[in-house]
Phi, psi and omega in degrees: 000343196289315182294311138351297184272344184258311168280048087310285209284331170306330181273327199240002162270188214046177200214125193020263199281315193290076168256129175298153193237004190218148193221147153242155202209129179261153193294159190262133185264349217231022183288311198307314196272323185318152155306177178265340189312304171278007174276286164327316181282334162317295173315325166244016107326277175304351191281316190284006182263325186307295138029258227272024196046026168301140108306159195228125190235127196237099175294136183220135177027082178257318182290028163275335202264155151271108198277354166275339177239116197275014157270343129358298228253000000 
């Protein structure tokens, strides 16, 4: 369902021209363990932002920044 829900909102966000180009997605941490059913479905995520000419940013240990502190960042 996840790949669903993210290519349905890649398809239907933006207001004409003003579309967004880019998609962030946090690393799946959990490859090893995962099915391949859920591996696969990550992996066309990004294939379908790629597509669809997204850039693409695969956030790793992010709930470390303080998104408040711009030295964080």
């Amino acid at each position: 369902m996840f790949g669903v829900g993210a290519l349905s909102l890649m398809q239907i966000c933006g207001l004409g021209r003003l579309r967004p180009n880019t998609l962030f997605i946090g690393f799946k941490e959990s490859w090893r363990t995962a099915s391949p059913e859920s591996c696969e479905e990550y992996v066309n995520v990004l294939r379908h932002a790629f597509d669809m000419h997204y850039g693409a940013a695969v956030l790793r240990n992010f709930e470390d920044v303080d998104i408040n502190d711009p030295d964080s960042l």
